[in-house]
PyMOL Python script that loads the backbone (N, CA, C, O; Angstrom):
from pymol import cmd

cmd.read_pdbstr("""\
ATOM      1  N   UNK A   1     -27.582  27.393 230.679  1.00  0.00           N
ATOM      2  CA  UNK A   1     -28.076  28.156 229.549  1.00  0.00           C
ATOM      3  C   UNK A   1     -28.286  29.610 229.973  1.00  0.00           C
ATOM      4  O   UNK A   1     -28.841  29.859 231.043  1.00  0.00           O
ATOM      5  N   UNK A   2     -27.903  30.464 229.248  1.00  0.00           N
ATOM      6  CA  UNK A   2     -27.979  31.900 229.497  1.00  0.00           C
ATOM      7  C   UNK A   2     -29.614  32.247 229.426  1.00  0.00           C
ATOM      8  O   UNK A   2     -30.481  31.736 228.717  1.00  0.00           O
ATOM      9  N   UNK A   3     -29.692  33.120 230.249  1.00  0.00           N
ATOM     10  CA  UNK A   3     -31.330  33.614 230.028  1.00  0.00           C
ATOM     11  C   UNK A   3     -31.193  34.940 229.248  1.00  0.00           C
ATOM     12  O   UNK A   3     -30.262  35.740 229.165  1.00  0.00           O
ATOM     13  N   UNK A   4     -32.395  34.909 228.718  1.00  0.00           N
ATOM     14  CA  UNK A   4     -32.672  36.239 227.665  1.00  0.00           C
ATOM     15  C   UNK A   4     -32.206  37.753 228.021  1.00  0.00           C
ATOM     16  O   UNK A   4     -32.466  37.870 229.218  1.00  0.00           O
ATOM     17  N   UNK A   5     -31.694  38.851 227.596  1.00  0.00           N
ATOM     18  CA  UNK A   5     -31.042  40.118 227.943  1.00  0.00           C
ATOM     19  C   UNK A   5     -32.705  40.723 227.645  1.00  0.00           C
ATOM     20  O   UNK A   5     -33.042  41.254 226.587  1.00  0.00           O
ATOM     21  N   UNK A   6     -33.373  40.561 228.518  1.00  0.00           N
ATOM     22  CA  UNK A   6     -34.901  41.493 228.256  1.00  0.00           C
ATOM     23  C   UNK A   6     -34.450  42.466 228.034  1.00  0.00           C
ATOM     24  O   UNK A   6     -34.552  42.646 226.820  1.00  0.00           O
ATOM     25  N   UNK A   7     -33.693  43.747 228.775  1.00  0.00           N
ATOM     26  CA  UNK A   7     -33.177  45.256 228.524  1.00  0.00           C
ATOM     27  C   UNK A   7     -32.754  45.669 226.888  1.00  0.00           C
ATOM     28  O   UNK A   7     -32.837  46.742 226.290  1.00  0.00           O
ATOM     29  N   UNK A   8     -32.175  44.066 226.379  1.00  0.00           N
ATOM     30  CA  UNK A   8     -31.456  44.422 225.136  1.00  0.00           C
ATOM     31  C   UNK A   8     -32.796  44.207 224.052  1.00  0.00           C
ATOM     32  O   UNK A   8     -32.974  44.987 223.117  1.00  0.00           O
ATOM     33  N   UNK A   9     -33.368  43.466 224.223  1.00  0.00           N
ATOM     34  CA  UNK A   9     -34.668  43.014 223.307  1.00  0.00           C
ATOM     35  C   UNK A   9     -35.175  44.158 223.410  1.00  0.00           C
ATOM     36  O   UNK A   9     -35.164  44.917 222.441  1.00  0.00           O
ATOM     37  N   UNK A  10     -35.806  44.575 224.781  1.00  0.00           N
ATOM     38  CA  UNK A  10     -36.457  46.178 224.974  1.00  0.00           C
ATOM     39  C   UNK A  10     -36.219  47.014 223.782  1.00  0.00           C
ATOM     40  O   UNK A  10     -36.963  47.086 222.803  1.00  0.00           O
ATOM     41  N   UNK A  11     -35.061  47.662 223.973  1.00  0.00           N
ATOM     42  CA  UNK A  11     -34.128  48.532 223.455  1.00  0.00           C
ATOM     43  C   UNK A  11     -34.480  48.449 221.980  1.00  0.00           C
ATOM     44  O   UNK A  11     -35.014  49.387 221.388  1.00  0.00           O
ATOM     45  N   UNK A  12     -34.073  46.970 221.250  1.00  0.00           N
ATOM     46  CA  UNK A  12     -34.132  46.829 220.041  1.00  0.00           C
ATOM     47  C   UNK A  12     -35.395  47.068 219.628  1.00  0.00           C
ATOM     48  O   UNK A  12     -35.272  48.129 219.016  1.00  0.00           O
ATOM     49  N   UNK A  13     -36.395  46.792 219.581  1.00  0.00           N
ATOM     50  CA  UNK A  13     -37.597  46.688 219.134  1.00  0.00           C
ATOM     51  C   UNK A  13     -37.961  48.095 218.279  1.00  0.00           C
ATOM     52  O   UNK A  13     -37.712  49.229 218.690  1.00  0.00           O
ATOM     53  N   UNK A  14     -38.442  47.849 217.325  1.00  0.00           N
ATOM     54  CA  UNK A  14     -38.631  48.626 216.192  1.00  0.00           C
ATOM     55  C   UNK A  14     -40.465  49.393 216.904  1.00  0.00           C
ATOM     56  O   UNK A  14     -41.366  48.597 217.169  1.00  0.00           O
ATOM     57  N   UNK A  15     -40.650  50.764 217.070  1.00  0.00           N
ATOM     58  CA  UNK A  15     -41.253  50.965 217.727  1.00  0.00           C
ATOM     59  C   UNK A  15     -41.975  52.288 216.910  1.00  0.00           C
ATOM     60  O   UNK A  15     -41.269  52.929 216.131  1.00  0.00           O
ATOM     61  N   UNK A  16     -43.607  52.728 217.144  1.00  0.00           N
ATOM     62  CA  UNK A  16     -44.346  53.608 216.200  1.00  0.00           C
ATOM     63  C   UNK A  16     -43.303  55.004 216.858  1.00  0.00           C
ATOM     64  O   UNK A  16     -42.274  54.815 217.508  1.00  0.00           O
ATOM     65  N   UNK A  17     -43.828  56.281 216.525  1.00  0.00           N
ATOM     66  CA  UNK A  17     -43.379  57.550 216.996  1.00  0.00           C
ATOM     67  C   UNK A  17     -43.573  57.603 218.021  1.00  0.00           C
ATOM     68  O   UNK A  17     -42.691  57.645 218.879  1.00  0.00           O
ATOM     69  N   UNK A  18     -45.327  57.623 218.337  1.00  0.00           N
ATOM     70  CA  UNK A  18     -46.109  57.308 220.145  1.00  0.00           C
ATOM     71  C   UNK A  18     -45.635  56.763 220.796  1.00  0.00           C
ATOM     72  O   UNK A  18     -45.404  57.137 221.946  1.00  0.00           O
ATOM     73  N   UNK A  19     -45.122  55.065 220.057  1.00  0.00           N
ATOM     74  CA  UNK A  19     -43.956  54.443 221.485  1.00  0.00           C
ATOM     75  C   UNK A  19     -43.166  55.145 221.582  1.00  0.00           C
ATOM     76  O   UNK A  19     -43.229  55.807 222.618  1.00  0.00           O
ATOM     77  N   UNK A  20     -42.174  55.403 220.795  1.00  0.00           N
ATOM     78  CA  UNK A  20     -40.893  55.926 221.336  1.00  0.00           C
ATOM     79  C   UNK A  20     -41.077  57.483 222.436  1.00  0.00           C
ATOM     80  O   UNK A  20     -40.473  57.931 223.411  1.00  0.00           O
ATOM     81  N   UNK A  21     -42.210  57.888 221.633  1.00  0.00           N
ATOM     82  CA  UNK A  21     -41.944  59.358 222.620  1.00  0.00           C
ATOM     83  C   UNK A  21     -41.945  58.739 223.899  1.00  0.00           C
ATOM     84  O   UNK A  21     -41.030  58.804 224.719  1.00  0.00           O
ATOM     85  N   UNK A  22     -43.080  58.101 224.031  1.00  0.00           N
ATOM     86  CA  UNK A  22     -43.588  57.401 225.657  1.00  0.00           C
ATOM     87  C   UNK A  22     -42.112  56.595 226.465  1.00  0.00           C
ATOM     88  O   UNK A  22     -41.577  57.070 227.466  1.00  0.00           O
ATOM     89  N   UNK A  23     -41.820  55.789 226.027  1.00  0.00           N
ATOM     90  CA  UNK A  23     -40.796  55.438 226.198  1.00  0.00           C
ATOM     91  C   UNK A  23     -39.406  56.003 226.036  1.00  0.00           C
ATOM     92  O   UNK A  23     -38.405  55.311 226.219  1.00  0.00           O
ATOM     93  N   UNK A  24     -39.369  57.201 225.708  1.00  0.00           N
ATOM     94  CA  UNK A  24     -38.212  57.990 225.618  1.00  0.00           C
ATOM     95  C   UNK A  24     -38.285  58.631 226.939  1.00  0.00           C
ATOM     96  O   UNK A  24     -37.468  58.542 227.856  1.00  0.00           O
ATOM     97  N   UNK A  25     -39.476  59.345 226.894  1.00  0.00           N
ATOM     98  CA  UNK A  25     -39.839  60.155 228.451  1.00  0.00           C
ATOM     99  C   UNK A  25     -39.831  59.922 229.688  1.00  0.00           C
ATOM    100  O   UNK A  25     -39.913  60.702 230.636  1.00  0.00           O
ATOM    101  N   UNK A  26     -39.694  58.424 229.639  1.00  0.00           N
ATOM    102  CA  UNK A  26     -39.811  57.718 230.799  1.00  0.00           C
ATOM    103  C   UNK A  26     -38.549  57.721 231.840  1.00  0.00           C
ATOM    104  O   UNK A  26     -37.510  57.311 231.322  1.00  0.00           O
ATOM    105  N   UNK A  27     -38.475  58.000 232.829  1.00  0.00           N
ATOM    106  CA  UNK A  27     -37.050  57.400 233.767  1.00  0.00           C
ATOM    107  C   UNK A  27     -35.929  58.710 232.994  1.00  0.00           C
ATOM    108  O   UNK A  27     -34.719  58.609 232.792  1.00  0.00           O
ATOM    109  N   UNK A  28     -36.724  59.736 232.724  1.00  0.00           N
ATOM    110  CA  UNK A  28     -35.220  60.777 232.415  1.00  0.00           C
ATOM    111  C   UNK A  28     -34.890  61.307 233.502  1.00  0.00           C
ATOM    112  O   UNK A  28     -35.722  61.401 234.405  1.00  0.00           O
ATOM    113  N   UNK A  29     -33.499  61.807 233.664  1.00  0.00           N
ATOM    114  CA  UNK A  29     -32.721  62.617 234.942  1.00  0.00           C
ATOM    115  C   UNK A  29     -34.177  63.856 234.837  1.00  0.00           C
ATOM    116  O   UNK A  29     -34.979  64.244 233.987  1.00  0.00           O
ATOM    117  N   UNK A  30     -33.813  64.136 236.447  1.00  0.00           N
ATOM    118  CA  UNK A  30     -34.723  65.336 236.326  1.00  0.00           C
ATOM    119  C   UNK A  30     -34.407  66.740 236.053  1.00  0.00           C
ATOM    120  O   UNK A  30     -33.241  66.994 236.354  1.00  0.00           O
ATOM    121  N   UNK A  31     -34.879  67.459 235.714  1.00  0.00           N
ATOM    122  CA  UNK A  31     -34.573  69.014 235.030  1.00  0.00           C
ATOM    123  C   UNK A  31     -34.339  68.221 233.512  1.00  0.00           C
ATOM    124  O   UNK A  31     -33.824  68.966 232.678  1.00  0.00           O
ATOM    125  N   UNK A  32     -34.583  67.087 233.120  1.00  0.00           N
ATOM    126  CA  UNK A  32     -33.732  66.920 231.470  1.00  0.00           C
ATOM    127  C   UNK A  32     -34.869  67.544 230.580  1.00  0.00           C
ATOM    128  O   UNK A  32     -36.022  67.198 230.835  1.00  0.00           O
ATOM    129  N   UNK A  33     -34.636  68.453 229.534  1.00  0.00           N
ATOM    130  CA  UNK A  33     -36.162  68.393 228.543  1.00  0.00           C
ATOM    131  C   UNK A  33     -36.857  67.263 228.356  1.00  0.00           C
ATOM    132  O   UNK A  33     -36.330  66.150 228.347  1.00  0.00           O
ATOM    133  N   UNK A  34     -37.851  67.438 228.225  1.00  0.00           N
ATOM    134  CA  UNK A  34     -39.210  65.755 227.401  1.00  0.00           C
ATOM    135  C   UNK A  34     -38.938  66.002 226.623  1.00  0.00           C
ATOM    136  O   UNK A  34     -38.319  67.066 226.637  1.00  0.00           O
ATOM    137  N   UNK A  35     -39.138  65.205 225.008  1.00  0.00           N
ATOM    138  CA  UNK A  35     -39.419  64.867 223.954  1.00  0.00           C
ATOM    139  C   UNK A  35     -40.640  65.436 223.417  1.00  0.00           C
ATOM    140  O   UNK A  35     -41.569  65.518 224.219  1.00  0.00           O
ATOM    141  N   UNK A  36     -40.807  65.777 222.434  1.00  0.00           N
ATOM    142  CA  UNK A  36     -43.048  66.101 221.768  1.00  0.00           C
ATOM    143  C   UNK A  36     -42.510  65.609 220.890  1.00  0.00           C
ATOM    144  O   UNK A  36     -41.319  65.364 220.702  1.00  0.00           O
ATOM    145  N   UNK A  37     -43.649  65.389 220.130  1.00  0.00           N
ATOM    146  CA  UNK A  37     -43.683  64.608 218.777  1.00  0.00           C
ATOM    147  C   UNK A  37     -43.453  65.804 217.561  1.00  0.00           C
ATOM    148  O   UNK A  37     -43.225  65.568 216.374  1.00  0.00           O
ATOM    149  N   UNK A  38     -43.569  67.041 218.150  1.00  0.00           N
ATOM    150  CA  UNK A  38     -43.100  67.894 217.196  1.00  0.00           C
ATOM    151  C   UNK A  38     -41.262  68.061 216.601  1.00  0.00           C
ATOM    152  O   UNK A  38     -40.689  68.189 215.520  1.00  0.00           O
ATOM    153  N   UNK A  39     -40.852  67.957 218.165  1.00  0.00           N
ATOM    154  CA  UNK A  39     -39.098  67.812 218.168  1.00  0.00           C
ATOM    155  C   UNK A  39     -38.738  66.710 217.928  1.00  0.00           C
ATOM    156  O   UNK A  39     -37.550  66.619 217.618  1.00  0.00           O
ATOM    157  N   UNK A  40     -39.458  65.574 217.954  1.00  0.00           N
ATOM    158  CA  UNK A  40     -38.822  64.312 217.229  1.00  0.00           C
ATOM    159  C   UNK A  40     -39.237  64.194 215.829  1.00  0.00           C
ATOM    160  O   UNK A  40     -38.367  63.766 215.071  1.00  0.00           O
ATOM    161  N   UNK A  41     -40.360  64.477 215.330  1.00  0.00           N
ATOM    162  CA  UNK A  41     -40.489  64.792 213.991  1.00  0.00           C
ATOM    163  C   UNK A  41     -39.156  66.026 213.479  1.00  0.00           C
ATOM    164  O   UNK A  41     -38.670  65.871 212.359  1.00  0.00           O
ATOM    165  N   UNK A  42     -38.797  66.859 214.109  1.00  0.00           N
ATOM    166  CA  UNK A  42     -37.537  67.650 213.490  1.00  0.00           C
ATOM    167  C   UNK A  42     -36.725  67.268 213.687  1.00  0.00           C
ATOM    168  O   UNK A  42     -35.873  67.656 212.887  1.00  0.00           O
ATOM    169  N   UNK A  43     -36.124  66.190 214.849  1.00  0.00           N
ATOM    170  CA  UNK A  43     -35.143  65.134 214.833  1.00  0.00           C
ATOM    171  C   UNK A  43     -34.650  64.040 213.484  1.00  0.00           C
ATOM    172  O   UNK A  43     -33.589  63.636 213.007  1.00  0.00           O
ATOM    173  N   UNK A  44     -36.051  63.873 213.243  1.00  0.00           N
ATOM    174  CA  UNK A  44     -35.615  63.125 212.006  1.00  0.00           C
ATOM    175  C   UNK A  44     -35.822  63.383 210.830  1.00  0.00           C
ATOM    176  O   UNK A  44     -35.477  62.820 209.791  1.00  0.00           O
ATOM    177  N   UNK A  45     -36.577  64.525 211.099  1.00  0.00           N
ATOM    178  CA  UNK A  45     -36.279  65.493 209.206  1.00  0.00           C
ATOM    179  C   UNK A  45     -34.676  65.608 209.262  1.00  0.00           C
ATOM    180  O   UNK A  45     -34.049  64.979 208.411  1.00  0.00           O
ATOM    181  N   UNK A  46     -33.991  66.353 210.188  1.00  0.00           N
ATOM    182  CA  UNK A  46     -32.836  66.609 209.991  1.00  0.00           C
ATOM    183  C   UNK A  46     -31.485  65.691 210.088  1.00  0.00           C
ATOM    184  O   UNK A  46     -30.388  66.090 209.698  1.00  0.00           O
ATOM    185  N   UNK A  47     -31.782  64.078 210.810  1.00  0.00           N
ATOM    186  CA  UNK A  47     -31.094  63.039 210.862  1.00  0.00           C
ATOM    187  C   UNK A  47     -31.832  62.113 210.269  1.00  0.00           C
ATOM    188  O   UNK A  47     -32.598  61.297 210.782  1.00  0.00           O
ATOM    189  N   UNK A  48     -31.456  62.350 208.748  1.00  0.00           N
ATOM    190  CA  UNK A  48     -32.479  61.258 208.144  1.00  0.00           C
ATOM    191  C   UNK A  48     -32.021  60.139 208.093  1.00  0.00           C
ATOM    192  O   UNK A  48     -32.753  59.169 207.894  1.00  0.00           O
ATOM    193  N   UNK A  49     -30.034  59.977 208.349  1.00  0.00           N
ATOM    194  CA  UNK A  49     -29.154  59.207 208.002  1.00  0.00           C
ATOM    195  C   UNK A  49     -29.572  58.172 209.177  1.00  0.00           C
ATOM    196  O   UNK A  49     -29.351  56.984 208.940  1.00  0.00           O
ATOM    197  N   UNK A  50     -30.201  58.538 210.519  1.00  0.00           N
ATOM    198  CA  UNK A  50     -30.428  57.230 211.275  1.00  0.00           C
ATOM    199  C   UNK A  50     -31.533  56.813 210.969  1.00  0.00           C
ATOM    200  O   UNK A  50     -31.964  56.100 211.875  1.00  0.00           O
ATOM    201  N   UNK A  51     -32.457  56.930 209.845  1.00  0.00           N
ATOM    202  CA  UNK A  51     -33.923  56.869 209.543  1.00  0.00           C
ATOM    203  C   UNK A  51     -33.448  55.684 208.237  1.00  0.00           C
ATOM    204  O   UNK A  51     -34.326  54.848 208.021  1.00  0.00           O
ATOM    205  N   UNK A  52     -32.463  55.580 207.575  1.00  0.00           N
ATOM    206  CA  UNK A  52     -31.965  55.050 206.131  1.00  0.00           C
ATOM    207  C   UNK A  52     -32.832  53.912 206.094  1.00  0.00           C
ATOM    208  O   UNK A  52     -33.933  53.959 205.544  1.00  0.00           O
ATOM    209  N   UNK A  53     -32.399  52.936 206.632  1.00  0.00           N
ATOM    210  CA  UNK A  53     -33.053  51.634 206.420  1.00  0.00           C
ATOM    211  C   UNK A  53     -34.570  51.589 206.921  1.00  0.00           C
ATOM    212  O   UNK A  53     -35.210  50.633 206.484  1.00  0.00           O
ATOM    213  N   UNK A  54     -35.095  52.272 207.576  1.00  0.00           N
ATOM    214  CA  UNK A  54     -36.527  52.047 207.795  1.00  0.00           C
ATOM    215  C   UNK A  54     -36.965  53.636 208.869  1.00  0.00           C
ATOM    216  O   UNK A  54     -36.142  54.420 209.343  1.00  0.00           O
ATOM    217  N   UNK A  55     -38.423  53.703 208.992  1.00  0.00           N
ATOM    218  CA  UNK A  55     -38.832  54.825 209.755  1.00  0.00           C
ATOM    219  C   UNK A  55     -39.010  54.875 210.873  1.00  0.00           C
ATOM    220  O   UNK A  55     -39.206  55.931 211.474  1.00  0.00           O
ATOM    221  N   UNK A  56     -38.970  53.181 211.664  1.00  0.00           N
ATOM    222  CA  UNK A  56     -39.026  53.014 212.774  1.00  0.00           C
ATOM    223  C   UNK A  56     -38.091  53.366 213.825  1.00  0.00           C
ATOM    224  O   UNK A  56     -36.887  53.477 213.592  1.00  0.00           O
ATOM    225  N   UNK A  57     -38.673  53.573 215.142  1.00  0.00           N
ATOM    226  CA  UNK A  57     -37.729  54.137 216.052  1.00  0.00           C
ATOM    227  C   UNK A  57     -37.256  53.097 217.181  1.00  0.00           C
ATOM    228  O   UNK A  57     -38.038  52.236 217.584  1.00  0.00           O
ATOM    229  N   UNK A  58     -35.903  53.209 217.694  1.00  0.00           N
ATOM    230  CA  UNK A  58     -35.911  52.314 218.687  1.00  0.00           C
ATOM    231  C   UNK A  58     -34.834  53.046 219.865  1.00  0.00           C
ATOM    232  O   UNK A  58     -34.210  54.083 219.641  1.00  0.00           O
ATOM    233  N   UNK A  59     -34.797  52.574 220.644  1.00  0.00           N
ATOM    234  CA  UNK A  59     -34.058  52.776 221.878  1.00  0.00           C
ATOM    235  C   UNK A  59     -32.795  53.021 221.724  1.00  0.00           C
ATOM    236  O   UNK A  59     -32.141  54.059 221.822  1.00  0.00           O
ATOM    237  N   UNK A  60     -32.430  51.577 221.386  1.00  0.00           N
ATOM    238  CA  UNK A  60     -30.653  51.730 220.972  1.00  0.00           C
ATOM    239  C   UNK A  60     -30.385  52.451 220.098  1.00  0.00           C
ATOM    240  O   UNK A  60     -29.529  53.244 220.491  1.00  0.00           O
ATOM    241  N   UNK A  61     -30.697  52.642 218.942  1.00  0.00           N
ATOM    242  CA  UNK A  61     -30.205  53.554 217.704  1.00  0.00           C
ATOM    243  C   UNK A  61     -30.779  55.048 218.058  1.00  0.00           C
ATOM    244  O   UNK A  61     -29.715  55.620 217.823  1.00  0.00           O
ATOM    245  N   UNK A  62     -31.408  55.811 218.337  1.00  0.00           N
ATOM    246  CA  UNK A  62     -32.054  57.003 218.187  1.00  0.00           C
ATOM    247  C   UNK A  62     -31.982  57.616 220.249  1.00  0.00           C
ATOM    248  O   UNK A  62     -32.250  58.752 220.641  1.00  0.00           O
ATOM    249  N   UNK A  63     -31.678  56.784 220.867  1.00  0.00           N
ATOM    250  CA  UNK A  63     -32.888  57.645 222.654  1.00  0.00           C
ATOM    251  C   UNK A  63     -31.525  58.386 222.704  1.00  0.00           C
ATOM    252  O   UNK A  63     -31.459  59.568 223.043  1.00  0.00           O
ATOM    253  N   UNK A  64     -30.205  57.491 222.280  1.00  0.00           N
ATOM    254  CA  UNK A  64     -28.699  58.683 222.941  1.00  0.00           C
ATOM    255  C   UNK A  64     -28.724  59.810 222.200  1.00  0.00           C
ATOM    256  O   UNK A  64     -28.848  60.925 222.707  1.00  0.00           O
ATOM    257  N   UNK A  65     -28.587  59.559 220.726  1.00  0.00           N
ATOM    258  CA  UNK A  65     -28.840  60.265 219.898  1.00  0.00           C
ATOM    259  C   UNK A  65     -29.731  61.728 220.046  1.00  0.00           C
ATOM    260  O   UNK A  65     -29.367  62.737 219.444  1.00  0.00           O
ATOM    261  N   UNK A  66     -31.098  61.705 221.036  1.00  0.00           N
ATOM    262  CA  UNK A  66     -31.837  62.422 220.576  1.00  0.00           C
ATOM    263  C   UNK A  66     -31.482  62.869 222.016  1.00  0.00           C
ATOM    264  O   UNK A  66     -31.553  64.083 222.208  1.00  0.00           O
ATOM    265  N   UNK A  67     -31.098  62.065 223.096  1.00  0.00           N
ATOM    266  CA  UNK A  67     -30.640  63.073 224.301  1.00  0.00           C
ATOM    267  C   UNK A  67     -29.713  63.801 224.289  1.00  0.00           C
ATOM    268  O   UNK A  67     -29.660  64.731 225.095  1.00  0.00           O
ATOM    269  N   UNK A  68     -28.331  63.494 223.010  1.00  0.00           N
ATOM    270  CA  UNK A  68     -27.928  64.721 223.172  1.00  0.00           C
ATOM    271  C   UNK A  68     -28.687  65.992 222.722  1.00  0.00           C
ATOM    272  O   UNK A  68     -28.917  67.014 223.369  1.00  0.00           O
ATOM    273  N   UNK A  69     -29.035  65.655 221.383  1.00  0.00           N
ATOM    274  CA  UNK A  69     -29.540  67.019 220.536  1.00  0.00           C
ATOM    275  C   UNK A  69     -30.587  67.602 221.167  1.00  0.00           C
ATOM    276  O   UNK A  69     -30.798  68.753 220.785  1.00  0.00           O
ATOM    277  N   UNK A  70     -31.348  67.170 222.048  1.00  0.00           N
ATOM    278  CA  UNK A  70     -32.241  67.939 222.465  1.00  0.00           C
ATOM    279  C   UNK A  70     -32.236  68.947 223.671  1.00  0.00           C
ATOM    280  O   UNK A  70     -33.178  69.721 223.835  1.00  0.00           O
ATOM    281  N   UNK A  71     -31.131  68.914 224.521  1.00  0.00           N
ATOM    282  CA  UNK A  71     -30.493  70.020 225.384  1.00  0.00           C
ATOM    283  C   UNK A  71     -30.175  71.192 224.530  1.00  0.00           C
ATOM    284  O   UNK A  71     -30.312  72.342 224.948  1.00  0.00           O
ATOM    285  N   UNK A  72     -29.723  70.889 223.255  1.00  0.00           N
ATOM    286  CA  UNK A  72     -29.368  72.189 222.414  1.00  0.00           C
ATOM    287  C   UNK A  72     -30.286  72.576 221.989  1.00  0.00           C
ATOM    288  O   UNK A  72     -30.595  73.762 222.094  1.00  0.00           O
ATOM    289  N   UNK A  73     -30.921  71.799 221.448  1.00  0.00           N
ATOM    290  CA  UNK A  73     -32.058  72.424 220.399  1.00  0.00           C
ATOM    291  C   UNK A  73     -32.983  73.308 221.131  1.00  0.00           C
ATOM    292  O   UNK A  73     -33.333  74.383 220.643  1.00  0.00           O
ATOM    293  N   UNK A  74     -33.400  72.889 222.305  1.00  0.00           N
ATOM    294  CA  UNK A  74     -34.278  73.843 223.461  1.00  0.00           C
ATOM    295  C   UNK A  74     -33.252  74.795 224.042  1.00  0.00           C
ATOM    296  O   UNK A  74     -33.720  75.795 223.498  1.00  0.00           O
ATOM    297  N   UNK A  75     -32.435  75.165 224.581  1.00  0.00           N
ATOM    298  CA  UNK A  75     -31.553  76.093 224.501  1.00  0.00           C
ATOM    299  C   UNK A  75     -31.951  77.050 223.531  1.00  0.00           C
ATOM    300  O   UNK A  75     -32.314  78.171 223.888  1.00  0.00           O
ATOM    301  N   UNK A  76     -31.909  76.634 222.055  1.00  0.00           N
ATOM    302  CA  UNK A  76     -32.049  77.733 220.942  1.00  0.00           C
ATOM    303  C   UNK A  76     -33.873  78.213 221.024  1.00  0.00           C
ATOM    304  O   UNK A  76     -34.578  79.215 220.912  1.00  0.00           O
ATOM    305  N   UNK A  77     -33.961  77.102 221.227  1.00  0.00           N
ATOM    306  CA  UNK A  77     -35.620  78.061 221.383  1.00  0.00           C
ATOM    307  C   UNK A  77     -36.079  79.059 222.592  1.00  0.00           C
ATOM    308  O   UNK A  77     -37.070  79.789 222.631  1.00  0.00           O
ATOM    309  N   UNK A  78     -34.809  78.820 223.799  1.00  0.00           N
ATOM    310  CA  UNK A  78     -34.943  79.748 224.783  1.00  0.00           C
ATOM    311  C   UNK A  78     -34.327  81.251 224.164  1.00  0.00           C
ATOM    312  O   UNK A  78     -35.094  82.149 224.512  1.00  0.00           O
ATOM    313  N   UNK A  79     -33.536  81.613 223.608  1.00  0.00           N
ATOM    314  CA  UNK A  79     -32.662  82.411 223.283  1.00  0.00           C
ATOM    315  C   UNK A  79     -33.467  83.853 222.807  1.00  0.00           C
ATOM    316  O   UNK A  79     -32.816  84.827 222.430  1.00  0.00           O
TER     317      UNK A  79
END
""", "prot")
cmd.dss("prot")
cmd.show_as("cartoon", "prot")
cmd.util.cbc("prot")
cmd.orient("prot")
């Protein structure tokens, strides 16, 4: 019998804003920007399309997602 993919359950779990920041921040390459709850709140004003079905955040759908956009987005606030 196969045992459970814990990493994939992780991942999935439908999670408040607080989790996700916490868990977004965690284990990033170093030099990468952090997350605030201010830039993920403008993350998903402006990608509301990954927000459609519900407000919750999770790993798999939103952490790639928001690692790309957030190298740029801080970039523009350096400028």
């Amino acid at each position: 019998m196969k045992s459970p993919d814990l990493d994939r359950a992780r991942s999935e779990l439908s999670l408040t804003l607080p989790a996700f920041l916490r868990t977004y921040n965690e284990d990033l390459p170093p030099g990468f920007p952090l997350a605030t709850t201010e830039l993920l709140r403008e993350f998903k004003k402006t990608h509301t399309v990954f927000f459609r079905d519900e407000a919750a955040w999770s790993l798999d759908r939103h952490r790639k997602r928001v690692m790309d956009w957030l190298p740029a987005r801080c970039r523009r606030d350096e400028a």
